[in-house]
DODREN-373286 format. One record per residue (C-alpha): x negated, y, z negated; residue number from 0; residue in one letter. Coordinates in steps of 0.2 Angstrom, whole numbers. Example, Ala and Ser with C-alpha at 12.3 -4.5 7.8 and 13.67 -1.06 7.14 Angstrom:
BEGIN
> -62  -22  -39  0  A
> -68  -5  -36  1  S
***
This chain:
BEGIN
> -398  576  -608  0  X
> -388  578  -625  1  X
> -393  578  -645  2  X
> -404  564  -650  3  X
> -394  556  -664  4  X
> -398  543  -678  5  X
> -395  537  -695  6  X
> -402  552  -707  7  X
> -389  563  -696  8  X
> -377  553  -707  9  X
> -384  558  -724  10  X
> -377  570  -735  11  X
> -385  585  -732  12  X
> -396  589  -747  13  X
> -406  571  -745  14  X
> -406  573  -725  15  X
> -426  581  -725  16  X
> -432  569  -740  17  X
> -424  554  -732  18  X
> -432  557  -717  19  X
> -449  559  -725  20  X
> -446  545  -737  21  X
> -441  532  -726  22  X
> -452  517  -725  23  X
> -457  512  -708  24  X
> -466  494  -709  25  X
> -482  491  -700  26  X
> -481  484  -681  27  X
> -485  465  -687  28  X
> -473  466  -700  29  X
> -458  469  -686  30  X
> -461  455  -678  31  X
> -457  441  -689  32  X
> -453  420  -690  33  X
> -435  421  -695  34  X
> -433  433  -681  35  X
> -442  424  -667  36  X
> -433  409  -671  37  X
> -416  419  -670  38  X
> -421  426  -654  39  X
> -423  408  -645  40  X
> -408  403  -651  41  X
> -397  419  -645  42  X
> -409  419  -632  43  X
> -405  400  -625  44  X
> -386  404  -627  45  X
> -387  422  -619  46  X
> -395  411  -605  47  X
> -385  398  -603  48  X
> -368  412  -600  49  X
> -379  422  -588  50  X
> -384  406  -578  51  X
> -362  401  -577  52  X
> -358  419  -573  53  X
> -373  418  -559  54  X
> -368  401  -551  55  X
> -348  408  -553  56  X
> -346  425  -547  57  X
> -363  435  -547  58  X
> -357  449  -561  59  X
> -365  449  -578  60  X
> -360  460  -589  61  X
> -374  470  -602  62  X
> -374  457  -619  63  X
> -386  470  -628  64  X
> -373  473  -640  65  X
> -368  454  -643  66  X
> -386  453  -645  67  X
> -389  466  -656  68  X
> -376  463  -667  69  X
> -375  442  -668  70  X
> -395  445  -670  71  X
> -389  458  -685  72  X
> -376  444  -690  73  X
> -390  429  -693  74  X
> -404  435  -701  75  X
> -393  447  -714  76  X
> -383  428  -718  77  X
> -400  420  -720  78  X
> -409  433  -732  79  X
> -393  433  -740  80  X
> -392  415  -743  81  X
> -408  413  -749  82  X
> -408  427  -760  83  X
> -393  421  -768  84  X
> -404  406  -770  85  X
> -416  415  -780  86  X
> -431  415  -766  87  X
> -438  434  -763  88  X
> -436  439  -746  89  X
> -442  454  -737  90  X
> -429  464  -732  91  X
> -420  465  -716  92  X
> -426  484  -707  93  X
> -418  489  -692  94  X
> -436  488  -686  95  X
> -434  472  -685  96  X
> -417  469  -680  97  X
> -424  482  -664  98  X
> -437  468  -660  99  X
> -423  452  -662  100  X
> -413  463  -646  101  X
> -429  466  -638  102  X
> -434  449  -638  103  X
> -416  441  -634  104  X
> -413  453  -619  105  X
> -430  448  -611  106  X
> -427  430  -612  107  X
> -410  429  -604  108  X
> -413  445  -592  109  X
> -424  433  -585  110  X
> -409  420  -581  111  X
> -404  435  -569  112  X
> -421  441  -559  113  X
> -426  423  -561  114  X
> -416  421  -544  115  X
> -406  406  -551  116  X
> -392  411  -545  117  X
> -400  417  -531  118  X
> -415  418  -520  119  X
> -423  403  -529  120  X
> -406  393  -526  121  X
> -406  399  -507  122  X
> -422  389  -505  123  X
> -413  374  -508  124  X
> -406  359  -495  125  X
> -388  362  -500  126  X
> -389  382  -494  127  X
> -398  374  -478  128  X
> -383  362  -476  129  X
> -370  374  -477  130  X
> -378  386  -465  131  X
> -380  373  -454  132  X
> -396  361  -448  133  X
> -388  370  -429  134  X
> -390  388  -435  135  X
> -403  398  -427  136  X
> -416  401  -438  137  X
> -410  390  -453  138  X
> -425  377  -451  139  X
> -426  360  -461  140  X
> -445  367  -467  141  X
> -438  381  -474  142  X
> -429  371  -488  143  X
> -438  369  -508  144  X
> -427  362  -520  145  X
> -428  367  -538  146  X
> -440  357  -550  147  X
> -445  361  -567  148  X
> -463  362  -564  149  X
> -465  376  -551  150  X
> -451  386  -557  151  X
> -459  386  -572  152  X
> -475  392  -565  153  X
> -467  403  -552  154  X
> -460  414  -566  155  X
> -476  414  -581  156  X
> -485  424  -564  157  X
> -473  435  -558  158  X
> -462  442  -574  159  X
> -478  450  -587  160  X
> -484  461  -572  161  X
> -469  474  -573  162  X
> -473  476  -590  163  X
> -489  482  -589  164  X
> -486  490  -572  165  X
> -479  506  -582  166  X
> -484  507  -601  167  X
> -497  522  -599  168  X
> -484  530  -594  169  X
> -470  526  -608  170  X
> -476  543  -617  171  X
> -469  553  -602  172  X
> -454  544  -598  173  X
> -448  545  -617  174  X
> -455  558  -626  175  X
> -464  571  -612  176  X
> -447  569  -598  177  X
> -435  565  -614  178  X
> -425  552  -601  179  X
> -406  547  -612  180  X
> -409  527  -608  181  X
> -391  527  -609  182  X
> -389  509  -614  183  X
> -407  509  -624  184  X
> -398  523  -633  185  X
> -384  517  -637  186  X
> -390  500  -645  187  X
> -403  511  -654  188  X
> -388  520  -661  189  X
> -377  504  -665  190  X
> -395  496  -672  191  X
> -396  511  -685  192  X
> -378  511  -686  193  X
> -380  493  -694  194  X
> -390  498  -708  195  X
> -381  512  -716  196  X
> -369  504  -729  197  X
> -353  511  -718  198  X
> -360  503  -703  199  X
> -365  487  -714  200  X
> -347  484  -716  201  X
> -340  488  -701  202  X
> -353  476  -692  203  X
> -348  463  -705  204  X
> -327  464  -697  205  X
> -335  464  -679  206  X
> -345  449  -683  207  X
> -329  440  -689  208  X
> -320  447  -675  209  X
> -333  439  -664  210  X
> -333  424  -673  211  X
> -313  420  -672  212  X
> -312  423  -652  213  X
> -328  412  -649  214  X
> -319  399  -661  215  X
> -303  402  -648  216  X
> -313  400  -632  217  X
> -322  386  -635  218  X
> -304  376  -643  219  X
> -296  383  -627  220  X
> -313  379  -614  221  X
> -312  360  -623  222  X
> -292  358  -620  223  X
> -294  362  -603  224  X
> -307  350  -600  225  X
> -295  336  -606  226  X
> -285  339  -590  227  X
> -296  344  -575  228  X
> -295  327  -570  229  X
> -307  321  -556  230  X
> -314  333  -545  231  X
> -313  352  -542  232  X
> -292  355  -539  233  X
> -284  349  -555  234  X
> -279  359  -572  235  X
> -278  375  -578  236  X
> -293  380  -568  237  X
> -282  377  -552  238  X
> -266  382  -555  239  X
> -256  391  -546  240  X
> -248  405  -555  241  X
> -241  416  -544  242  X
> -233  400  -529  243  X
> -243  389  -517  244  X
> -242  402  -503  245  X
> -254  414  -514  246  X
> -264  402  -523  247  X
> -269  395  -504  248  X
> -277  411  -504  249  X
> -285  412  -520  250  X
> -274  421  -527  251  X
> -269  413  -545  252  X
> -274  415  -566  253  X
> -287  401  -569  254  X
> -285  405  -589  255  X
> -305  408  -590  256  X
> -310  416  -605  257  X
> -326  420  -598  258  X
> -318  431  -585  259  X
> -306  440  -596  260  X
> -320  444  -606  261  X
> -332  452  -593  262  X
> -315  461  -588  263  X
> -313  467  -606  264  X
> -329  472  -605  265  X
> -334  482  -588  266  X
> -327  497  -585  267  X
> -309  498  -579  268  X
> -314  507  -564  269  X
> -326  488  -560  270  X
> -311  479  -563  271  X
> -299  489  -552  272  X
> -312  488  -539  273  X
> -316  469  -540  274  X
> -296  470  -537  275  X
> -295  480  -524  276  X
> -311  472  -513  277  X
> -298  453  -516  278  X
> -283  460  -510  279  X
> -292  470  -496  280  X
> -301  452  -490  281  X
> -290  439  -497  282  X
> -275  448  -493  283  X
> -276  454  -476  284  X
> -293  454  -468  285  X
> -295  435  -470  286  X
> -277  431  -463  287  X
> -277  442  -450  288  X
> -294  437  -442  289  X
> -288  419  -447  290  X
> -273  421  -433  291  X
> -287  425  -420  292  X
> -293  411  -422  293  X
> -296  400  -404  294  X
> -299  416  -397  295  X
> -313  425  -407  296  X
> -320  409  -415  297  X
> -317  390  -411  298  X
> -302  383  -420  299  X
> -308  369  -425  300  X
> -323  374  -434  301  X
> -325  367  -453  302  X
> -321  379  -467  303  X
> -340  384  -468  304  X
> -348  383  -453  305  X
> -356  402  -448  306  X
> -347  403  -433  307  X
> -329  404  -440  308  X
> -323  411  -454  309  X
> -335  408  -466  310  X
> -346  420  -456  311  X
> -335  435  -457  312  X
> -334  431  -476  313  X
> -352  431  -478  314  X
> -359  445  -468  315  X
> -347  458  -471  316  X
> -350  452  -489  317  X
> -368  459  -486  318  X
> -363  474  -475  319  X
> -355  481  -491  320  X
> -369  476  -505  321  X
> -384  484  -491  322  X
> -372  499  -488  323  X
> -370  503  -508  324  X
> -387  500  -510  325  X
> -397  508  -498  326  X
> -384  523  -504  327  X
> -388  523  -522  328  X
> -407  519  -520  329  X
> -408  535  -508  330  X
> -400  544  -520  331  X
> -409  540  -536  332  X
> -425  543  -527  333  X
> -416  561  -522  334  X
> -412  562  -540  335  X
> -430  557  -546  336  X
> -439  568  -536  337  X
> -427  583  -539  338  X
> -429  580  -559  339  X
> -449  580  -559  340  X
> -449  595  -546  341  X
> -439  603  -562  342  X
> -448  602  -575  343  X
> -463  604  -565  344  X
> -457  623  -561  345  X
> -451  622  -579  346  X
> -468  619  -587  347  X
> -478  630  -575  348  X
> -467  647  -577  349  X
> -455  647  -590  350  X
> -464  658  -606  351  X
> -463  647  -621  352  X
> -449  656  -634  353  X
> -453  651  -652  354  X
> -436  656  -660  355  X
> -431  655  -679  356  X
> -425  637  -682  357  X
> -410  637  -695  358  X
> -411  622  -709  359  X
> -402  612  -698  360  X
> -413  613  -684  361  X
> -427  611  -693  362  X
> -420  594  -698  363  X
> -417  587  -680  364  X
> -434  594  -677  365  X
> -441  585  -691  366  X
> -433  569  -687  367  X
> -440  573  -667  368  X
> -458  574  -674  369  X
> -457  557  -686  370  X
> -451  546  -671  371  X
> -465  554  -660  372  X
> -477  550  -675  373  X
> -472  533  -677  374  X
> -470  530  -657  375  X
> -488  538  -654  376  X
> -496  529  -670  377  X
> -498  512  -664  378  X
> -507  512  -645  379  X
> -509  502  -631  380  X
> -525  505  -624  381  X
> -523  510  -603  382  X
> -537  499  -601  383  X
> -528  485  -608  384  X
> -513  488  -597  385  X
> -522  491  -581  386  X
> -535  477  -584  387  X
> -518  464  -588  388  X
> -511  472  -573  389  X
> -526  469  -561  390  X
> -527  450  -568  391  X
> -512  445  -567  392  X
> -509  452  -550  393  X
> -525  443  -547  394  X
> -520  426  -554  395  X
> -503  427  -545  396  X
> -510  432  -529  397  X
> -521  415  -530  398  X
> -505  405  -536  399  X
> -488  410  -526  400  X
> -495  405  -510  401  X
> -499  388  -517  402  X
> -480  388  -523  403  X
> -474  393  -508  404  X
> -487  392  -491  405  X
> -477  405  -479  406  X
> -480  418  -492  407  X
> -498  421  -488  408  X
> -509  432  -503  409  X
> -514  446  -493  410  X
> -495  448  -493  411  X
> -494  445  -512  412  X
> -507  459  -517  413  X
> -499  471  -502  414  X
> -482  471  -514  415  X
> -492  471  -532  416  X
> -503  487  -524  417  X
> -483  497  -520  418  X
> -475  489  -535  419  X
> -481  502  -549  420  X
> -473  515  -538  421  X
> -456  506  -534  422  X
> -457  499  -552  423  X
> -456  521  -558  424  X
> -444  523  -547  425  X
> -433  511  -553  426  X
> -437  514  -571  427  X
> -435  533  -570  428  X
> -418  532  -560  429  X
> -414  519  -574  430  X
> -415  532  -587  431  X
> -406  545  -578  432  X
> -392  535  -572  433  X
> -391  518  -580  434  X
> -391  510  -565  435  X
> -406  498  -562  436  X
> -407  495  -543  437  X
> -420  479  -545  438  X
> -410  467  -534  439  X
> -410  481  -519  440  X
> -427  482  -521  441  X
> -429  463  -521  442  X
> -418  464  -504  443  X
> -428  475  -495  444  X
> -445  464  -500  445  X
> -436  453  -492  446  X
> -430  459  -476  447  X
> -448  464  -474  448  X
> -460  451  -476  449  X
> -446  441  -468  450  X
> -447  448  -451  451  X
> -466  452  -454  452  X
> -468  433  -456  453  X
> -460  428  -441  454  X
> -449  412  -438  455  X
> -462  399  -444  456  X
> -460  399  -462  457  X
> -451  419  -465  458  X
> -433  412  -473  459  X
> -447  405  -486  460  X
> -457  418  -488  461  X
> -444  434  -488  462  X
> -433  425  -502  463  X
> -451  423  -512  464  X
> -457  441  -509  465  X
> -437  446  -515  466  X
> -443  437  -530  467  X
> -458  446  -533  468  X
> -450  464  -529  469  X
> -437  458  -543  470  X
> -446  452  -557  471  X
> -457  467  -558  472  X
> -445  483  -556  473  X
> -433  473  -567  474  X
> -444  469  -581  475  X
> -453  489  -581  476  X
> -434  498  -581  477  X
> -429  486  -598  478  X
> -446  488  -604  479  X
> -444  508  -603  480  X
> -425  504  -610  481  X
> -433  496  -626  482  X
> -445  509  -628  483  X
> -431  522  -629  484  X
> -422  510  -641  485  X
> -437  511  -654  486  X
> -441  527  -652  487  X
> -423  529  -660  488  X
> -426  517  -671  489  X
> -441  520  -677  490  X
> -450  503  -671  491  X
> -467  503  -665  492  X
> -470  506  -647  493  X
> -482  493  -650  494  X
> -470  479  -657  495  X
> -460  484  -644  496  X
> -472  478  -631  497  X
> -477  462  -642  498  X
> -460  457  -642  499  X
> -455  458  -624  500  X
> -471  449  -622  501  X
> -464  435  -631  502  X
> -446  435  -624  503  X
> -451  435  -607  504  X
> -464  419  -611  505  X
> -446  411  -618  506  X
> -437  416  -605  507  X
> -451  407  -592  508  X
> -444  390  -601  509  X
> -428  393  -608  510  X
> -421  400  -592  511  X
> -428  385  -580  512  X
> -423  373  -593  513  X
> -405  380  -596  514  X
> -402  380  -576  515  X
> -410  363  -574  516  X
> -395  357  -587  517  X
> -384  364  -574  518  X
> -393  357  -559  519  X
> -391  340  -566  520  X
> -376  343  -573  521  X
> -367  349  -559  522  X
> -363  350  -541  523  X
> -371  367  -538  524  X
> -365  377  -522  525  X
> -350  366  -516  526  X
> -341  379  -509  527  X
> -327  371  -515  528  X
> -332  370  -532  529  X
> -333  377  -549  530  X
> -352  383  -548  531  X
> -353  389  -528  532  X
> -367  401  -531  533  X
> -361  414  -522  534  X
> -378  425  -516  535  X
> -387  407  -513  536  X
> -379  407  -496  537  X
> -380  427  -494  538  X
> -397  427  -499  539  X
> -402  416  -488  540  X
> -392  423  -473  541  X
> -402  439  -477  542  X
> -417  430  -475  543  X
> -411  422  -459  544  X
> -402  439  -451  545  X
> -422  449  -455  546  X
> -430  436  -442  547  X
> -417  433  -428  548  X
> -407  448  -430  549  X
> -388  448  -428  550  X
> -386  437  -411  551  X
> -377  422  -417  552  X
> -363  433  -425  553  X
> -344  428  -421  554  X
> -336  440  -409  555  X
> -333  457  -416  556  X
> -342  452  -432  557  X
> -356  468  -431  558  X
> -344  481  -426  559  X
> -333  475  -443  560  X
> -350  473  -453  561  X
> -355  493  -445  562  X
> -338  497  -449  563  X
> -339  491  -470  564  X
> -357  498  -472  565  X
> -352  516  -467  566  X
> -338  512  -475  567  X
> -348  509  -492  568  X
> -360  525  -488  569  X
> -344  535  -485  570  X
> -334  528  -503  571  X
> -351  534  -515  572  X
> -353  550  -506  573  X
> -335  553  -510  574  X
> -338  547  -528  575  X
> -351  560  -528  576  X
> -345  576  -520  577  X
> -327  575  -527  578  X
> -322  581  -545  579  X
> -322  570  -560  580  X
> -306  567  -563  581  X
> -303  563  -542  582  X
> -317  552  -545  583  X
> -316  539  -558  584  X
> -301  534  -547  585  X
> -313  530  -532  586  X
> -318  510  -531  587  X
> -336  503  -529  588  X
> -342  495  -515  589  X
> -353  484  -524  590  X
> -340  478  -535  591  X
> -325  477  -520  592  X
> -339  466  -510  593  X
> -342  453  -522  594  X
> -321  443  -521  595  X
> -326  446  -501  596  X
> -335  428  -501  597  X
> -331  421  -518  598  X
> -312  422  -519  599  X
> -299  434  -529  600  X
> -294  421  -544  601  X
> -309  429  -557  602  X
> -304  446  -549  603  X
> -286  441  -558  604  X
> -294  437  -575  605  X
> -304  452  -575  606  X
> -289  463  -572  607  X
> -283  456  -584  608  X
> -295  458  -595  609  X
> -292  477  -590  610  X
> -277  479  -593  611  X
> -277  471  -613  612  X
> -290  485  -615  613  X
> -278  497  -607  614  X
> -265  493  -616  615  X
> -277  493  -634  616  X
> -284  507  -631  617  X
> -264  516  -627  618  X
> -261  510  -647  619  X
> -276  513  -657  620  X
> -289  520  -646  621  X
> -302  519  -661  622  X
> -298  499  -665  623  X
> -301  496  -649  624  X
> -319  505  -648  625  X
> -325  495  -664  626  X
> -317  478  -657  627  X
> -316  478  -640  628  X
> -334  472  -636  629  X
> -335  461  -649  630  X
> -318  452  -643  631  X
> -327  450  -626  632  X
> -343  445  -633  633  X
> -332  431  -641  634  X
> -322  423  -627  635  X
> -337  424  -618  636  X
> -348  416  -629  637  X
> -336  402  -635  638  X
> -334  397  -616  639  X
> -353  398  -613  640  X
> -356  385  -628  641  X
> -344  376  -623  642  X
> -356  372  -607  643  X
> -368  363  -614  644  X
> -354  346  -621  645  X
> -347  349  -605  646  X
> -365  346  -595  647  X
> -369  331  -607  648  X
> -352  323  -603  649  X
> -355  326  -584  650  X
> -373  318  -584  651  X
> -365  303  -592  652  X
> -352  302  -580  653  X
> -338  303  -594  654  X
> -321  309  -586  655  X
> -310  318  -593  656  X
> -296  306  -601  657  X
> -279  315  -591  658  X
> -279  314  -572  659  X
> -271  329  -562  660  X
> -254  336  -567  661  X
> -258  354  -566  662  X
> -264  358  -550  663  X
> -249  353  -539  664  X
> -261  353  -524  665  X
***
């Protein structure tokens, strides 16, 4: 699993042992405090607020634990600086704390995501039920709930707190007893402790100023090109067309989003390449080809989005590719999990325990080992408190969903919260092996099940609910494991931990429907022809749909080309699997090549080239680029995410922009 590193490792090694022993570790209440609740909200309510564009735009977020831990880093070190200066005496700033700020941030806005705005919740809605088509078998009118503050509100304070206490007796095993890496939980524990070490100080003080100057750029850049997207959705710099009219028909063209260029700077290249790939594969060919069949395998005059034409192929071999690399990985992280625990069972059971002579060096790392098991053992939560909070909250949501939503009756409620604690360590361990959380496949399968169980009266409904439920508690157990690998390293309290996921999932419950509601109001959400078409509102639904009528109403050779892509995704991760490293990296994800399928190949532009800047950077100075990289991404992607909330104010007061459209040529 590799050496556990943190901060004393950095020490000079005649204070390494008394450092360790001497270092302060302040009680669990004093981790959690004001200055870095009210931090939290306000990173929280911005982390929101880009998760909610990227989810309404294309459907890929990228992980802002770092932007988190560092902006979180950033604040409160300016405040107790300030104030200080000022003469006031200020507890200091622990990486205990600055652990809990993260904690607390990633909660809120994780919600933006298993919230469902951007997906089953928004599938629910009349616009998804409009551009499936009142005509469409199994797309009823009574099948439509349109967002509203109220029950979204309510829908998430009783399904997103029972994943975190579905697996807390078992955080012990997971961290300490199985020793599971938590890749990204490690590494923001190593960045956290990295922070407060004077070397690390300073260099979090240039990334911080790094950040700052490309957030400054993107929101200059995000306002100017407000000034000349004229009226409507085909003007300015958002719609021109870069590479001629013939490709830009296509989608194919630079739309000068910083928000995309940052994701791409950002995700792996391997992401980008493959996001590239899936655009040139559908927008380039596929699309074309089957568009000079049309007449014969679908009616030519059928509008761009009716089911029947195009837009069908679009959308279902869409999902073909996302259920094929989905039911691949959750197969295989299942095979993984129960391979791992079948080894260290036979591990435990027959292996002699060797007590060899441990060199000063060793003793050291084991020292370290047992002051983070002290600290993360000393502060417990009770197993009565978890599975009592488990039992009534289940209980209290059992009695509430089905008064939110009717087709989802509560005997099929408390049927998913008696499996979830098994599918929610599923998830969590496959989580700390992989990095990979599988929540949304999870949600899909609730879906396609309590879909069909349900039947035609009321299952679109009730599947897309269930999905919801399945989400919001495998989701919220694999980052509540993640932060308890984070402070093990850290040294923060399992227990503040806990408390302060607590808190950022009761902020998220607000901020996350609030945040989208200032889209909702703001915005035209899911024209197809607009800037916020959220993608998976109209998949998600479909999914729903296809679980009770099956696949009858497909256009003509629709199944054998959506058979064809799902093997074809099975076959692409068993490759990525069974070949050699360096054969594999080269290998695209299915996941990734689906999304451009349906949404369109101008972000897979940005992010490429978002790719290649970080190609070429790290080609220079390999090192710079590692410091700054994330922190250049976290910046274009933030200054265009503020820039969201003027741009939503301007729109509610029906204020145009000033320049009409001279870019767009279309």
């Amino acid at each position: 699993m590799g050496t556990d590193i943190s901060e004393p490792l950095l020490l000079p090694d005649s204070s390494k042992i008394q450092a360790v022993d001497a270092e302060r570790i302040p009680e669990w209440k004093d981790q959690i405090t004001i200055r870095g609740l009210v931090v939290s909200a306000l990173l929280g309510t911005l982390f929101c607020i880009i998760t909610h564009k990227l989810n309404l735009t294309v459907g890929i977020i990228p992980s802002l634990n770092v932007a988190a831990g560092l902006l979180g880093f950033f604040f409160v070190k300016s405040w107790v600086g300030l104030l200080s200066s000022l003469g006031f005496t200020i507890s200091p700033f622990t990486k205990q704390e600055n652990t809990v700020i993260q904690t607390c941030v990633v909660a809120c806005y994780g919600l933006a995501f298993s919230g469902g705005f951007g997906s089953y919740l928004i599938a629910m809605d009349e616009r998804t039920y409009e551009l499936i088509g009142p005509d469409y078998p199994g797309n009823r009118a009574e099948d439509v709930n349109n967002p509203g503050l109220a029950w979204m509100i309510g829908f998430l304070f009783v399904v997103s707190f029972l994943g975190l206490f579905s697996l807390v007796p078992l955080r012990k095993v997971m961290v300490m007893d199985y020793k599971l890496t938590y890749p990204s939980g490690t590494a923001t524990a190593m960045l956290i402790n990295s922070f407060h070490t004077n070397t690390g100080a300073e260099l979090a003080g240039k990334q911080v100023t790094c950040l700052g100057k490309h957030l400054s750029i993107s929101l200059a850049w995000s306002c100017f090109k407000w000034f000349f997207s004229g009226i409507g959705d085909s003007c300015g710099f958002d719609n021109f067309p870069s590479f001629g009219l013939t490709l830009f028909k296509n989608t194919f063209y630079f739309d000068f989003s910083p928000t995309y260029v940052g994701c791409g700077l950002i995700c792996p290249h391997i992401v980008n390449c493959s996001v590239l790939l899936g655009a040139i594969v559908s927008w380039g060919f596929l699309w074309p080809f089957i568009s000079q069949h049309a007449g014969d395998w679908y009616p030519a005059d059928l509008g761009s989005n009716d089911f029947k034409g195009l837009y069908g192929y679009k959308v279902f071999i869409a999902i073909s590719l996302i259920l094929g690399d989905g039911l691949y990985n959750l197969i295989k992280i299942i095979a993984i999990t129960i391979r791992e625990i079948c080894n260290k069972s036979t591990k435990e059971n027959h292996l002699p325990i060797v007590r060899e002579f441990q060199d000063g060096e060793t003793s050291e790392l084991l020292l370290e080992q047992r002051k983070r098991d002290e600290v993360f053992l000393k502060d417990r939560i009770p197993s009565w408190f978890a599975a009592s909070g488990y039992v009534g909250l289940a209980a209290i949501s059992t009695a509430t969903i089905p008064i939110i939503f009717p087709p989802l009756k509560w005997y099929l409620v408390l049927s998913s919260y008696v499996i979830a604690p098994a599918l929610a360590f599923c998830n969590s361990y496959g989580t700390g092996l992989t990095d990979w959380s599988l929540a949304s496949t999870y949600g899909k399968i609730g879906l396609f099940i309590i879909a069909s169980m349900v039947g035609s009266n009321g299952g679109v409904v009730a599947g897309l609910a269930a999905c919801g439920v399945m989400m919001s508690i495998v989701s919220t157990a694999a980052d509540l494991m993640q932060d308890f690998k984070t402070g093990y390293l850290t040294l923060s309290s399992a227990k503040s931990m806990f408390v302060s996921q607590l808190i950022g999932t009761a902020m998220g419950c607000v901020i996350a429907p609030l945040t989208f509601w200032m889209f909702w109001t703001a915005f035209d959400i899911g024209a197809p022809d607009g800037p916020y078409k959220a993608p998976y509102a109209v998949i998600f639904r479909e999914m729903a749909i296809l679980g009770i009528e099956g696949f009858s109403e497909l256009p003509k050779h629709c199944l054998a080309m959506c058979c064809g892509f799902f093997i074809a995704a099975l076959v692409i991760n068993l490759l990525r699997d069974v070949t050699p490293k360096k054969i594999s990296q080269f290998i695209p994800i299915p996941m990734a090549m689906a999304v451009p399928f349906y949404i369109g190949a101008y972000f897979a532009i940005d992010m490429f080239v978002g790719t290649v800047i970080l190609y070429i950077w790290e080609r220079i100075n390999r090192k710079d680029a590692e410091d700054y990289a994330g922190a250049v991404a976290s910046g274009l992607i933030c200054g265009d995410g503020i820039w969201t909330i003027p741009s939503a104010i301007l729109s509610i007061f029906r204020i145009n922009p000033p320049y009409a459209c001279t870019l767009g040529l279309l």
